[in-house]
N, C-alpha and C positions, 0 to 999 in steps of 0.2 A: 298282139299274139293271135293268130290262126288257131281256126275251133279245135279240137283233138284229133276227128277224123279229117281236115283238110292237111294237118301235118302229118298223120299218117301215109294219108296219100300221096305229099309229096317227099317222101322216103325210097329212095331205090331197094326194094326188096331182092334182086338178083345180086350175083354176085357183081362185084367192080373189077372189072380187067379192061382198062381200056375204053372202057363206059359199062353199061349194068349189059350183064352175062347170064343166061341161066344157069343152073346147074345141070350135071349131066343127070338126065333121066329127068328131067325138071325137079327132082327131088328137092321138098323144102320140111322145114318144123318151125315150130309155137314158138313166139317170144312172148311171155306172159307178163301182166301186172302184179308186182306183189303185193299189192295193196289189197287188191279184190281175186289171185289165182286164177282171174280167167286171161283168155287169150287175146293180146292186143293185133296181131298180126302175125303172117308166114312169111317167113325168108329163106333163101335158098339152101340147103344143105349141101355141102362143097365134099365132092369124092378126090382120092388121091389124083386124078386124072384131070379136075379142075386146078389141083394146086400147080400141076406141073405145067400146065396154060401159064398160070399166074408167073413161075417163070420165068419160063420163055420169052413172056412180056418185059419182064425187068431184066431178064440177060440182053433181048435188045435194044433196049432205049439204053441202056447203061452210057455207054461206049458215047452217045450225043449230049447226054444229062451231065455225066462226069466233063464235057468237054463247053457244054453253057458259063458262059463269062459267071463270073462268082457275082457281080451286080443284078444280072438279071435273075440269076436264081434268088436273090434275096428280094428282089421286086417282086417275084408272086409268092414267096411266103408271105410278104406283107400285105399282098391283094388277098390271101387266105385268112390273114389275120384282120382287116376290115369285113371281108364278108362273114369272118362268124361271130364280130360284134354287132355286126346290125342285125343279127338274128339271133340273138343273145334268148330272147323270150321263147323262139322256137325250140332251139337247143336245147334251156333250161326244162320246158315241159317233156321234150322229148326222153330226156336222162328221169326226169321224175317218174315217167308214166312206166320206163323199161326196168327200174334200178331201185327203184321207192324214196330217196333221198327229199325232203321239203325243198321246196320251189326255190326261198332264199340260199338255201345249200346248193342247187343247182345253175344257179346265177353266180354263183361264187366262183362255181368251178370250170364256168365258163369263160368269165374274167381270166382265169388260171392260166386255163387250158391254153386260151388262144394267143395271152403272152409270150408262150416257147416259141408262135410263128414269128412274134414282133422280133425278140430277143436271138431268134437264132437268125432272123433276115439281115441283123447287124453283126452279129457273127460270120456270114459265110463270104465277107470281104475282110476278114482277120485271120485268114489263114496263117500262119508264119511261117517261115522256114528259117533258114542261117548260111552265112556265108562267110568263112576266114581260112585266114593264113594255119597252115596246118603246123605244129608246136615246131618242130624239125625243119622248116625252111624249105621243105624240099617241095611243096604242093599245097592244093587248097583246097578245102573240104564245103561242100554247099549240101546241105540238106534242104528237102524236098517232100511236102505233104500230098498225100493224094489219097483218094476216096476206096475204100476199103473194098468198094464191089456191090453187091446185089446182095439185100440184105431181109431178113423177117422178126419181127415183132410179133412177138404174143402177150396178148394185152390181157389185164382182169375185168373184171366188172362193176370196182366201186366204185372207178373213176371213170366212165364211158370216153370221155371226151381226154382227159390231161394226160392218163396214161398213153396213150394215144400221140397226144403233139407234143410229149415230153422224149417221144423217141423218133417220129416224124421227122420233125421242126432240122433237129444236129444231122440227121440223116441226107435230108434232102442239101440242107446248107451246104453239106461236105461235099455234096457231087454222087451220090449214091443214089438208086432206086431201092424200095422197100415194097415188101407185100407182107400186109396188115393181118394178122388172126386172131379178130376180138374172141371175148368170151361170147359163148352160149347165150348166154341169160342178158347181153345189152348188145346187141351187135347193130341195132340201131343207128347210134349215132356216129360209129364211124363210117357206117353206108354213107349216113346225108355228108359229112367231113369230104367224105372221096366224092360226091358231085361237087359241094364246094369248090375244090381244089381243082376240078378241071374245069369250074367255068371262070377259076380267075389263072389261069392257061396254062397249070400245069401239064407237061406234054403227055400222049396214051404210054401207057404202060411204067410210068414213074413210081405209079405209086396205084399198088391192088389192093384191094379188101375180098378176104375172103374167108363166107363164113359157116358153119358148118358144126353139129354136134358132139361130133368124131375128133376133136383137136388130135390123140395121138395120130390115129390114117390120114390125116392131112399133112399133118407139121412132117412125120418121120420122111417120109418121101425128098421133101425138101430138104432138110438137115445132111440127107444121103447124099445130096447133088454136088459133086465138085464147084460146080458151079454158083453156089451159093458160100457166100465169104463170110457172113455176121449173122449171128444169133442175139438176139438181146428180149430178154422174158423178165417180164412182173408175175408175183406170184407164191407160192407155197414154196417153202423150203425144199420139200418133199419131191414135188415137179422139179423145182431146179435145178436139184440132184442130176436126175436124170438126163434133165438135156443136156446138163453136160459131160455127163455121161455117153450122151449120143454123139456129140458132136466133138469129143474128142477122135473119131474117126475120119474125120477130115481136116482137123486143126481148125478149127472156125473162130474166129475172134468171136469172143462170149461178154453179155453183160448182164447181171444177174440181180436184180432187187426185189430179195427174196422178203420170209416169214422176219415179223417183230417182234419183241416181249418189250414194251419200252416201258422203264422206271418213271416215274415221278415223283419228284423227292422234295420236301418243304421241311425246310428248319427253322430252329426255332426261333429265329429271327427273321424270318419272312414277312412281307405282307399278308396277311393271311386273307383278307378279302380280294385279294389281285392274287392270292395263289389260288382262291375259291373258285376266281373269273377263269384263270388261266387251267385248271383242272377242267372246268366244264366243256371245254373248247378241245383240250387234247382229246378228252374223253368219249366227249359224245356228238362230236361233229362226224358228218356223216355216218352217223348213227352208231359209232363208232366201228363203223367198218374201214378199216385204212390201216393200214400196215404202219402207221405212224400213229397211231390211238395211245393212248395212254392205257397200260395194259396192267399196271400195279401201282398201285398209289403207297408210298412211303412218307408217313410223317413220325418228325421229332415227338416224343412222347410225351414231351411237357408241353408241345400244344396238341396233341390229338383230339383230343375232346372237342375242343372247340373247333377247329378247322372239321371235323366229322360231322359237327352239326351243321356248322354253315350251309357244308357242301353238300348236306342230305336237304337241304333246304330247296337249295338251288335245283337238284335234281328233282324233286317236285314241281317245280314252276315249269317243265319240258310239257307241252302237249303233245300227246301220241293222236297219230291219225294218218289220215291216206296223207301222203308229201303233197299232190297237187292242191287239197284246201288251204285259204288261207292261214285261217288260222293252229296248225300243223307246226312244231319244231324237233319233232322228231317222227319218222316216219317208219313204215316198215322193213323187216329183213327183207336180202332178196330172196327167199325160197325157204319151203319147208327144211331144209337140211340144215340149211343155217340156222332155224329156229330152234333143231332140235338139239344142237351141237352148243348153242348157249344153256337153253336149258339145264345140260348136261351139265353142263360145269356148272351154273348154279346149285343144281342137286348135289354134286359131288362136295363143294364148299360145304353147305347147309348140313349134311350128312356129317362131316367131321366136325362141325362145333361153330360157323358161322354164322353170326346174325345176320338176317336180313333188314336193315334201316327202313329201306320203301323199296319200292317195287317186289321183283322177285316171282312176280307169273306170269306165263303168257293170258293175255284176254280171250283167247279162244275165240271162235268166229271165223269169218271169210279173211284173207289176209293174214301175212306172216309178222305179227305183231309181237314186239315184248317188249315193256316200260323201263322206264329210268331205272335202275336197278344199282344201290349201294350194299356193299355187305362188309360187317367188319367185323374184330377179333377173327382173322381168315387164318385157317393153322396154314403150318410151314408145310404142308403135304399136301394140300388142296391144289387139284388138278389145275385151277384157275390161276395159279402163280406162276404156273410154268409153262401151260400152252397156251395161245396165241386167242384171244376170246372172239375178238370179230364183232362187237354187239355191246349194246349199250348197259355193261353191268361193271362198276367202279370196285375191284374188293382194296379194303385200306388196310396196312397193318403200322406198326409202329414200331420204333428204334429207339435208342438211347444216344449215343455219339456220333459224331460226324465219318467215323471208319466205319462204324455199322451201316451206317447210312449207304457208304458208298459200298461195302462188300455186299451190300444184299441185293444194289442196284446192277451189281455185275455180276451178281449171280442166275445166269443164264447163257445157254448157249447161243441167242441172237446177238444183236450189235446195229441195231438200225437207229433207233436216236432215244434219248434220255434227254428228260426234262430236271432243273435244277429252281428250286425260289430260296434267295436269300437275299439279306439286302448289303452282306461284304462282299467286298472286291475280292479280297485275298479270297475266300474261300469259295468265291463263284470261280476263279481261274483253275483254284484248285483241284476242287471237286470236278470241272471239266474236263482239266487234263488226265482224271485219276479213272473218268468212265471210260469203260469199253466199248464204245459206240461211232459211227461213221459221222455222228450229227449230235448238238446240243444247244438246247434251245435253254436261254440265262431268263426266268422271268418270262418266261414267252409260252404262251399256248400251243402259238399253230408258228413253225419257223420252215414251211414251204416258200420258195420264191426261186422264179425260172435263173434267176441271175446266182444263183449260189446252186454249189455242186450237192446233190441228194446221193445219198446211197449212204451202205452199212459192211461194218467189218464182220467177220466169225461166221457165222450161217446164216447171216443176213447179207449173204453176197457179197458183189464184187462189181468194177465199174462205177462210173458216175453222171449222172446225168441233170443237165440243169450248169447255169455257170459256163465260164470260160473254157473248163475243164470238159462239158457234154459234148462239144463237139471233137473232141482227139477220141471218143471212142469208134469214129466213124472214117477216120483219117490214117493209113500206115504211112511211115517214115522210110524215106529212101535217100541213101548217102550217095551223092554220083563223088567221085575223087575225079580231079582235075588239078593239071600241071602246075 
């Protein structure tokens, strides 16, 4: 691993169009540490005027990119995906230093991330089409896939790198160009991603980053442009309203992997130490910032007790600290707003009648820090049950029957993934089929994997990415009729 300022340095701070680009007016802003609040470095700040460069660039590479044999374009996703595993160490510090995530969470997500190049490089020689006898005898029908057009990503910031090559990786496969609008707060690592990818040959203007504090005066411009065919954003429910909202003015094919509220539900025949294991992981991996966190914890009443202690046990054992020390398991928020916006919801619990187990303040100091945090007896009207927490605070309430169970787990307007521990079959099928959710993980913590489709039904979006299925969000269907 390279010292902190040699990987800084070799970070392209300008915009990526074709290689690093200034901004206009050379305008750049802070990308900060949240560990420490101060400032790790400047990068470009991207006006409407740079987006529309951006482009330009991917209107004309389009027309070559879409028309490269489908083997060669899966040849340099896989030269992308060896070069960002031998840089796995760089990557990983880089995501820590911009995002606050611990080093081994950042190694994780690098492992992740860089699977969609591997997985979608064998993807993008499985396109399929069809070819038969039309029912009627009179003709024959052949359908025909082909790449959706010039497309943008707007990316969050808990996952610098996966969010990233989880929409990338199907993009490029299909034949399409993409230009990248990370978040604010880690724009980082798609910068060094988009050198990556041009020195294992992807062609100029394939693929832009472009980054920028202003996301609306960027993105709106683009959405506007006839010319841009695909929208696909991670993110707030809230945001995703809107752009599609905006981008119903030009028909843009839309993918949407919005806000979470996910259930986690143990009955009383669980394992209860492998649902302890498996709670800590939904909960508090990546600090539990992830639109896949474990956002309510639901247990059978006749073991609450015990499964409460366990796992206030377990949440004690997390060490808080900067993510780059070693010894660090859980790291800081990224920013004051998020600090305060947990907070918030802790106090609002706390205020109606919730215990606090452990945790339950921030430490105060340099950095956006708050601890393991369990809360239980959490009433039914606590802010924390229904909005979206972001951060590592578990509240537990308890059930009686296996319908309580599942109505309480569907009581919400998300739909992105709910977790289940039991140890029947019947009633693990059951309870699956019975949730409201795009995803269900049986017995399972963390159930991300590039090769299965991700996404959520209700206001947890639409679209899917990851799996056989990620790459047709980037592919339209064309029927030629033939004699």
């Amino acid at each position: 691993m390279v010292s902190e300022p040699e990987l800084l340095a070799s970070v392209p701070t300008q915009l990526w169009i074709g290689g690093p680009v200034a901004a206009t007016g050379g305008a750049t802003f802070p990308v900060e540490n949240p560990a420490t609040g101060e400032t790790l470095i400047e990068v470009a700040d991207a006006s409407p005027e740079d987006a529309m460069r951006a482009l330009d660039a991917a209107v004309a590479a389009q027309d070559d990119w879409a028309a490269t044999p489908a083997r060669q374009r899966g040849e340099i996703l896989r030269a992308v995906y060896e070069r960002i595993i031998e840089r796995t160490e760089d990557f990983a510090l880089l995501m820590t230093l911009e995002m606050g995530k611990a080093l081994p969470e950042s190694r994780n997500e690098v492992r992740y991330g860089a699977e969609f190049f591997r997985w979608f490089s064998e993807e993008a020689v499985r396109i399929h089409g069809r070819y038969q006898t039309a029912p009627t005898g009179t003709g024959r029908i052949m359908v025909h896939k082909q790449p959706v057009g010039p497309c943008l990503a707007i990316t969050p910031w808990n996952f610098p790198l996966a969010m990233g090559t989880r929409k990338i990786g199907p993009a490029l496969a299909a034949g399409c160009t993409m230009i990248v609008k990370p978040a604010s707060a880690t724009p980082l690592t798609m910068l060094l991603l988009a050198r990556l990818c041009s020195e294992a040959g992807l062609p100029d203007g394939v693929l832009s980053v472009i980054t920028g504090r202003r996301s609306g005066a960027i993105t709106a411009p683009l959405i506007n442009d006839p010319r841009l065919r695909k929208l696909t954003f991670t993110g707030s429910t809230e945001v995703g309203k809107k752009l599609v909202e905006s981008s119903a003015h030009g028909l843009l094919r839309t993918s949407m992997e919005l806000g979470g509220n996910a259930p986690f539900v143990v009955f009383d025949d669980a394992d209860l130490d492998a649902a302890v294991a498996g709670a800590m992981l939904a909960k508090f991996r990546n600090g539990g910032e992830a639109c896949t966190a474990a956002n309510r914890i639901h247990v059978q009443n006749s073991v609450l007790a015990e499964f409460t202690d366990k796992f206030v046990a377990a949440a004690q054992g997390l060490e808080l600290g900067p993510g780059a020390d070693p010894k660090t398991t859980l790291g800081p928020l990224v920013d004051d707003q998020q600090l305060e916006t947990v907070s918030e919801l802790v106090e609002d619990a706390v205020a109606k009648g919730a215990q606090v187990r452990t945790g339950g303040k921030a430490p105060g100091g340099p950095g956006y820090f708050y601890p393991a945090t369990v809360l239980s007896d959490v009433p039914a009207d606590s802010r924390i049950l229904r909005e979206e927490v972001f951060g590592p605070v578990a509240p537990i309430v308890g059930f009686d029957t296996e319908e309580q169970g599942l109505a309480a787990a569907n009581d919400t307007q998300y739909g992105l993934v709910a977790y289940i521990y039991t140890q029947n079959l019947d009633r693990a099928l059951r309870v699956a089929e019975g949730l409201e959710s795009g995803m269900v993980g049986i017995n399972r913590g963390v159930i991300s994997d590039p090769a299965a489709p991700f996404g959520g039904v209700k206001e947890s979006g639409f679209g899917r990415e990851g799996g056989t299925e990620g790459i047709e969000e980037y592919l339209s269907t064309k029927y030629i009729a033939l004699p």
